[in-house]
N, C-alpha and C positions, 0 to 999 in steps of 0.2 A: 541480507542487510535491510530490505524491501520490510519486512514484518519484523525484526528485533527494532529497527525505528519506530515502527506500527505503536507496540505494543510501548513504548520508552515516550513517545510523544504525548499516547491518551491517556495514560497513569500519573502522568509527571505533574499534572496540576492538581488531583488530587490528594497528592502528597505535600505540594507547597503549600496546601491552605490544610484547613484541621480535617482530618481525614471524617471524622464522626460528623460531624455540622456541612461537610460536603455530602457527604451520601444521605442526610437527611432529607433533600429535596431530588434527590435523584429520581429519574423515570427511564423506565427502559425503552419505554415509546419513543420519547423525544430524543433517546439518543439512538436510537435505530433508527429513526427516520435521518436525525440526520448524518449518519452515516452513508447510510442511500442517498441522499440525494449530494455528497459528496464525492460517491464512488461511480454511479449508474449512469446517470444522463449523459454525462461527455461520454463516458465508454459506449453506450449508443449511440451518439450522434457520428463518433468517430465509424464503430462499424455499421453504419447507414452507408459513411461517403466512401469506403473502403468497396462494399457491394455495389456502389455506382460504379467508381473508379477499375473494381473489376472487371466487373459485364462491359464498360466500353472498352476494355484494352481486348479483353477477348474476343468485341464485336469485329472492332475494327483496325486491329492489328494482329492476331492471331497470338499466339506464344513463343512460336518457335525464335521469332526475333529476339527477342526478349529471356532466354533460357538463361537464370542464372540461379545458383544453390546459395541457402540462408539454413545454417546448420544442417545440412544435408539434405534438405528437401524444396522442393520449389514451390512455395505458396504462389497461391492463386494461380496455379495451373489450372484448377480444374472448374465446370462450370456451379455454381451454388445452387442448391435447391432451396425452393420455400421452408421444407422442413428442417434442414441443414442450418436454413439463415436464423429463424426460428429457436433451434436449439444452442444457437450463440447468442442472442439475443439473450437466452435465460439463463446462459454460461454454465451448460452442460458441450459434453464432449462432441467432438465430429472429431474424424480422419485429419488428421494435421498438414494433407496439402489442402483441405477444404477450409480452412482458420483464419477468417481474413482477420482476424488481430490475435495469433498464436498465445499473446500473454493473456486471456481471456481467466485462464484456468487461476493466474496468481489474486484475482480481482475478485474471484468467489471467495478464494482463500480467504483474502483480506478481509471481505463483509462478512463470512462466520465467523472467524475466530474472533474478528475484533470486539464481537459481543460478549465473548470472554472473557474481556480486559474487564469490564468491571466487576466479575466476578473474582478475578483474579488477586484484583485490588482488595477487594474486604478480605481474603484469604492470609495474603502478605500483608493488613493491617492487625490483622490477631497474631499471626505467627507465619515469619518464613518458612522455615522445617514442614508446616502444614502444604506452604504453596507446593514444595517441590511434593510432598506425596502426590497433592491432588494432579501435578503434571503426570507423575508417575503412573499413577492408575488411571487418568484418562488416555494416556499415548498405550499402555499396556493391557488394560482390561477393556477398555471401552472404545479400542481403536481408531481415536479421535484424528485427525490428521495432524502429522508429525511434527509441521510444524508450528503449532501449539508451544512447539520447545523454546523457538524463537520469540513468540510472541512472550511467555513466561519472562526469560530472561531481561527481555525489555521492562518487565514491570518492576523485575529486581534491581535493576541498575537505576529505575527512576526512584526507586526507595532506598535506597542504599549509594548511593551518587557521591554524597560527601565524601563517605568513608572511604569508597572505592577509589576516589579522585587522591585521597590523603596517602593509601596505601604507595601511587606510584609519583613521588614527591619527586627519586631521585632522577634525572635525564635518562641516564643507562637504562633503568626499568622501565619509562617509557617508551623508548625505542626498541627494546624487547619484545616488549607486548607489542606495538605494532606492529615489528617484524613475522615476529607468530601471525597472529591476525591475519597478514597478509597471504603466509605460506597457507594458514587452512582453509578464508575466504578464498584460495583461488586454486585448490587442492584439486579440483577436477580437471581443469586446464594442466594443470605440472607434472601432475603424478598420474593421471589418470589417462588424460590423450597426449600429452607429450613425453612422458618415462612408458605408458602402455600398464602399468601396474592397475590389477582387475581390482575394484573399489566396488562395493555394493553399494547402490544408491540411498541408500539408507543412509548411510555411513558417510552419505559423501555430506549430504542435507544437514547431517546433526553438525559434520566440520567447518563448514558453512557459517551455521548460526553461530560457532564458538567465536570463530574467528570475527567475524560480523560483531560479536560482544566485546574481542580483543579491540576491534579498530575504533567501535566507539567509547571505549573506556580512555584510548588515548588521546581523544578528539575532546574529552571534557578534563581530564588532569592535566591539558597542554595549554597554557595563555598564548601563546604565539597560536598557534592554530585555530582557537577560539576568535583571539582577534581576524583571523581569519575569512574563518567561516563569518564572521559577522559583517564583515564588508557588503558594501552593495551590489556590487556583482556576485558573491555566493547566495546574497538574500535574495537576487533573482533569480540567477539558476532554483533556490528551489522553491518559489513559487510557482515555476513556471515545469517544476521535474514531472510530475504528472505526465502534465501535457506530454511533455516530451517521451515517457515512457508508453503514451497510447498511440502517437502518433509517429515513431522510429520506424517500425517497421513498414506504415501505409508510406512514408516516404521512400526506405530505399525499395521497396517491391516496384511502386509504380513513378515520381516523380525522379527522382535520380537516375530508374530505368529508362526512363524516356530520355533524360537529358543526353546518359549516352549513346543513347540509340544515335539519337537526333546529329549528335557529332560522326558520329561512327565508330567508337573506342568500345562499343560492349562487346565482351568476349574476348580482347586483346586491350586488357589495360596494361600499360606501362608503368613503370614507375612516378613521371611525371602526370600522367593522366591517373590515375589511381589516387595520389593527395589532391589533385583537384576533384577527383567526384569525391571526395571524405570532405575538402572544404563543403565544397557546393550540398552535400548533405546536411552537414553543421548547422551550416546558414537559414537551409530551407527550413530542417527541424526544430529551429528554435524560431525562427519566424512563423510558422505554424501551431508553433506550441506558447507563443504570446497567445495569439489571436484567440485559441481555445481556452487560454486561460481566461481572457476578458471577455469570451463573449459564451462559453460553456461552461467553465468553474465554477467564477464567480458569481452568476445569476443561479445556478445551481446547490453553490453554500448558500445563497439569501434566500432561495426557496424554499429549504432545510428548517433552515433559522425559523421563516415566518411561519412555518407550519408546526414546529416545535414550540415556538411562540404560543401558538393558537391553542394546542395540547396542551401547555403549562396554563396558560388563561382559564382553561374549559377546568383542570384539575382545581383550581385554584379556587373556583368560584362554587363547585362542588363543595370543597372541601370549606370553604367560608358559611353557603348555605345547610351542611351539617350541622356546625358549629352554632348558628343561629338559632337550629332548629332546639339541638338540645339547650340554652342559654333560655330559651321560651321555656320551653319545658321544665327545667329548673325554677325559673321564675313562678311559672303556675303552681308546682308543686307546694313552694313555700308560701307563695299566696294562702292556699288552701292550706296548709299546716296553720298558719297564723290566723286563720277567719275559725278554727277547730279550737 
């Protein structure tokens, strides 16, 4: 869902304005930069506090307290090396109990593919049919990462949106296609660890993104949902979803871990003690996840911004001092034809 949004978000405005007169001042600089500095700095800062937060739980409370499984392995079990920290920081690979922010690997994803999106874009403004070859032969001959397929999709639904919205007019067909949507966004869970039925991961990624396309085809032909998602508490959940997607796991690894240490419920949650540490989790990560948003986000998109700024400025004035140069040049020219 995470990159067919991706891809649906950064397209979708150069389809609402003229797509030719928007790509005429486009720069690939200023919008890599500020993709970086939308993606990067909170995801460092968070795994800074993560390797603090490690090294003292390890100093001075050992592990063994604290032994609890997060998709089957126990992060931050183990101690981090410089190189290890090092190779997160550039968001390449370590050993998955070494990850002190495990979603490390979706955030790379994010910041390449997403410089695809505008290529994407002039492909699906000459012709769809072209866009899907070029998915094709990037995921097939040029082994691009898979999901490229998702991020595509998003750009087809942000160009095709009316039409798509108009197809599922009647109630029934919208709650079909949701239904679907759900059963293939959540196809790994169903069929895969709860039926046991053996799904090649491939397979699982491409049902995923279908589905991820189902649910949000339903979320824009729906007016109730729409009103919805448009309330102020959905506009702040996701403001604030980032956050919350960097910092989920530094919460239950180590602040929730302590809380129930601290009572004495880890290891033997109950029923009643188990929605309390899922409240108390809640709570924390969305408290955690303002604070990052106002105090790492957002100075983070205005750092983006002014440096794109700066970029467009600098391009601008280039391209003005061309322009002056050849207007001289012209000038002189005719001069001298007219003194001839």
């Amino acid at each position: 869902m995470f990159f067919v949004l991706s891809g649906f978000v950064l397209s979708l405005r150069h389809f609402r304005k003229s797509p030719a007169s928007e790509f005429q001042q486009f720069s690939y600089l200023e919008f890599g930069i500020a993709r970086f500095f939308r993606i990067v700095p909170a995801f460092w800062v968070v795994l800074a506090i993560s390797a603090v937060l490690q090294r003292q739980m390890l100093a001075h409370h050992g592990w063994g307290s604290f032994a609890t499984k997060l998709a089957g392995e126990q992060f931050w079990s183990e101690s981090i090396s410089l190189p290890s920290l090092f190779r997160q920081f550039t968001f390449r690979s370590v050993p998955w109990v070494q990850a002190l922010a495990p979603q490390y690997w979706t955030l790379s994803t994010e910041l390449i593919l997403s410089l695809l999106v505008p290529i994407a874009v002039l492909i699906a403004i000459r012709n769809t049919g072209w866009l899907f070859f070029f998915c094709i032969f990037a995921l097939g001959a040029l082994g691009v990462n898979p999901f490229l397929f998702h991020f595509v999709a998003g750009v087809l639904i942000a160009k095709h949106q009316p039409a798509l919205a108009a197809l599922l007019g009647a109630p029934w067909s919208r709650r079909a296609v949701l239904l679907i949507g759900i059963l293939l966004y959540t196809m790994k869970n169903t069929l895969r660890s709860w039926a046991g039925v053996d799904l090649a991961d491939g397979f699982v990624w491409y049902a995923s993104g279908l589905g991820s396309v189902l649910i949000l085809l339903y979320a824009l032909s729906s007016v109730k949902t729409q009103g919805l998602l448009s309330s102020k508490l959905a506009r702040f959940i996701g403001r604030i979803s980032y956050s919350v997607y960097l910092l989920h796991v530094l919460v239950v690894v180590s602040v929730t871990r302590l809380g129930l240490h601290a009572i004495g419920a880890l290891g033997r949650l109950s029923g009643g003690t188990w929605f309390a540490g899922l409240a108390f989790t809640l709570l924390v990560t969305i408290l955690f996840a303002w604070l990052s948003y106002c105090c790492l986000e957002r100075p983070g998109i205005a750092l983006g911004k002014a440096l794109s700024g700066m970029v467009r400025r600098r391009r601008t004035a280039l391209s003005l001092g061309r322009t002056s140069e050849k207007t001289v040049e012209s000038m002189a020219r005719i001069g001298a034809e007219q003194r001839w």
